[in-house]
C-alpha positions, 0 to 999 in steps of 0.5 A, a space after each residue: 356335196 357334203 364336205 369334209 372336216 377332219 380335226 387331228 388331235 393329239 391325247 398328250 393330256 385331255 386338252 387337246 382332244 378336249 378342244 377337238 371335241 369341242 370343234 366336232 360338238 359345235 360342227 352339229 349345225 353345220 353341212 360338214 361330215 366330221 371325223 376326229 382322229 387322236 393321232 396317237 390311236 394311229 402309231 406304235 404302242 413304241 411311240 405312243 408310250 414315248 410320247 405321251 406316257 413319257 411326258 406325264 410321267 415328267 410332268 409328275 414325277 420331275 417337273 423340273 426335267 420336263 421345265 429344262 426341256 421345254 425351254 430347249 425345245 422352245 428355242 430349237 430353230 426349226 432347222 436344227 439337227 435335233 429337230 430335224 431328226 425329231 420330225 424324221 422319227 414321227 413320219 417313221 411312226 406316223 404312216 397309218 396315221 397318213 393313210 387314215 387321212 388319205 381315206 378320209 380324203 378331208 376338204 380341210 384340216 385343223 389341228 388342236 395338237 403341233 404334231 400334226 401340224 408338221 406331219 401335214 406341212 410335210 405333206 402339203 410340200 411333198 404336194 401329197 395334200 391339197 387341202 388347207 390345214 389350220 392350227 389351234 393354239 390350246 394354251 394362252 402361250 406360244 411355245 416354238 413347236 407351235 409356230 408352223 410355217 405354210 398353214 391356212 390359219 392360226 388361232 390364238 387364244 389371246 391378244 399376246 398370244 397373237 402378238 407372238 405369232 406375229 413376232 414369230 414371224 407368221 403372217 398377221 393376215 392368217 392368225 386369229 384371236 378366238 380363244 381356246 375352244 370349249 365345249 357350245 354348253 359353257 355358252 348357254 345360260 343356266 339358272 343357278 338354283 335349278 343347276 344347284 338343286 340338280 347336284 344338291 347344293 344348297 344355292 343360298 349359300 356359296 359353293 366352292 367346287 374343287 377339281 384335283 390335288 396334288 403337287 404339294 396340296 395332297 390329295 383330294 380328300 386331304 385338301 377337302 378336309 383342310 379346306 372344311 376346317 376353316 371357319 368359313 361358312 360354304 359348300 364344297 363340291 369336290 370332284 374326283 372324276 373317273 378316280 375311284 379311290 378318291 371318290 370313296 376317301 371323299 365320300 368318307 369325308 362327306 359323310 362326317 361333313 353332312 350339307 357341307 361336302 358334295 363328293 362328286 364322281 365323273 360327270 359330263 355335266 361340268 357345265 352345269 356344276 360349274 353355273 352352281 358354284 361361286 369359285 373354282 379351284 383347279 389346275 390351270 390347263 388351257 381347257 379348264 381355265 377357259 372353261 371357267 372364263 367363258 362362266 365368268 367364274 373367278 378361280 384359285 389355281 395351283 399346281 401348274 406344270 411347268 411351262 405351258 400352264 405356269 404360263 396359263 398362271 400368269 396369264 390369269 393372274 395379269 388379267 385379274 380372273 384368278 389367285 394362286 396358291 402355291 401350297 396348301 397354306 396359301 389354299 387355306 389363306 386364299 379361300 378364306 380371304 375370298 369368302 370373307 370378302 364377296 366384293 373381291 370375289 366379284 371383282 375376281 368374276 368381272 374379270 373372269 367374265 370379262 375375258 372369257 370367249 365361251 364361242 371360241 369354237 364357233 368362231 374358229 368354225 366360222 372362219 375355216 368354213 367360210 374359207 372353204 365355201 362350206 355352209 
């Protein structure tokens, strides 16, 4: 008999449902029936709004609040009235999502996202569900309202990652090192020249590729113009993904910087535009930085949101797989340094390498499987 798998996610960012996609993805070989819920596809347009499109715009607009809220809601003990009435509220909004599950009637869960996490740990003590439930932590730290009690497993991104758990008080035989997981296509070997020539790079020069501005770099364009000026011989691929606007400032720019700016629209080939690149400039989000690692591919990252993704930063930077830059002065600064010395952008890629768990999951798959019974 064919059993299931149900992956909960949550679309408060791309990152959780990233790494449930991932899972589902790397299920393919697998005797499982999978089934992918984002948890927000399944509440009130009320909360939903509440809940994620709140914290964008936090995250956006005053970094700084969603800063303070993080460290309160970090050190919320479980039991407190605020936390207390915080979960009463998702379960009052959250019952066509409890309903979905029911149907699906899964064998086992896991969780990319906390939010279910709780809702399920309800359930599992109310003895509405029999089922083991899992956790995947998708950033390389552990925040309080990741630190679910009465779960199959947890799994850690990293080593410290997995040392806080513990320090947590969540039981070491349950938590697991398996990085965040990734898309099975970062685990594949690609040549560099054939992905090059695929995106129209030139592979016998360096390619630097440049996801996102912002937050006090400018935009796009703006960046890619700065970064143009510099006198440093390499290519620039820029991309704009789904943003329309950015993708024609850039195609503007590109055509006054001819074999020297690519302006790159959405593709689901980040893989393989990736494998033709030397250095990756990006935001550090737990999913796109992992992305890069598992390439060993040696980054500047800037911008981070407060909270989870400065500590992604630190993270990188500890490891010697990354640079930051705190503004665009010091993008400029990084990237010419880096260009001028391969020796330093080698040992930044070792680094990267080094680290980089490009099977991660496979590996959470292995372990939720093999403790079901399921081939």
């Amino acid at each position: 008999m064919t059993r299931r798998l149900l992956l909960l996610s949550v679309s408060a960012g791309a990152g959780h449902v990233r790494a449930a996609e991932a899972l589902r993805a790397a299920a393919a070989d697998c005797d499982v029936e999978v089934l992918h819920l984002d948890v927000m596809q399944h509440v009130p347009r009320a909360f939903r709004v509440l809940y994620t499109d709140l914290y964008l715009k936090l995250v956006e607009h005053s970094p700084a609040t969603w800063a303070m809220l993080y460290r309160i809601m970090d050190r919320t003990p479980p039991g407190a009235p605020a936390a207390r009435l915080r979960r009463a509220i998702e379960r009052l909004h959250t019952l066509d999502l409890r309903r979905e599950i029911a149907r699906f009637a899964p064998d086992v869960v896991v969780c990319t996202h906390f939010l279910p996490a709780e809702l399920l740990m309800r359930e599992r003590s109310r003895g509405r569900l029999a089922c083991p439930v899992h956790v995947v932590v998708t950033d390389f730290d552990l925040h309080g309202m990741w630190v679910v009690p009465d779960m199959a497993a947890w799994f850690a991104a990293s080593d410290e990652v997995a040392f806080r758990m513990r320090a947590r008080g969540l039981d070491a035989a349950r938590i697991h090192v398996t990085g965040i997981p990734i898309m099975p296509a970062f685990a594949q070997p690609h040549d560099r020249a054939a992905c090059a020539a695929e995106f129209g790079i030139d592979p016998a020069r360096r390619a630097i590729l440049l996801m996102g501005g912002g937050a006090g770099l400018g935009g796009l364009d703006e960046v890619a113009a700065r970064l143009l000026a510099l006198d440093a011989d390499f290519q620039l691929v820029a991309l704009a993904g789904r943003n329309a606007k950015a993708l024609e400032a850039l195609q503007a720019l590109a055509a006054r910087h001819p074999r020297r700016l690519l302006a790159q629209g959405f593709t689901d080939k980040v893989d393989r535009l990736m494998h033709a690149c030397d250095l990756v400039i990006t935001k550090p989000g737990g999913l796109t930085t992992s992305e890069c690692l598992a390439l060993g591919k040696p980054m500047i990252v800037h911008a981070p949101i407060p909270g989870q993704e400065e500590r992604n930063c630190d993270y990188l930077l500890e490891q010697g797989a990354a640079q930051k830059a705190v503004d665009a002065v010091a993008l400029e600064y990084r990237v010419r340094e880096l260009v001028a010395d391969p020796s330093r952008l080698a040992r930044l890629a070792a680094r990267s390498a080094a680290i980089g768990r490009p099977h991660a999951a496979r590996d959470v798959l292995a372990r939720v499987l093999e403790a079901r019974g399921i081939g």
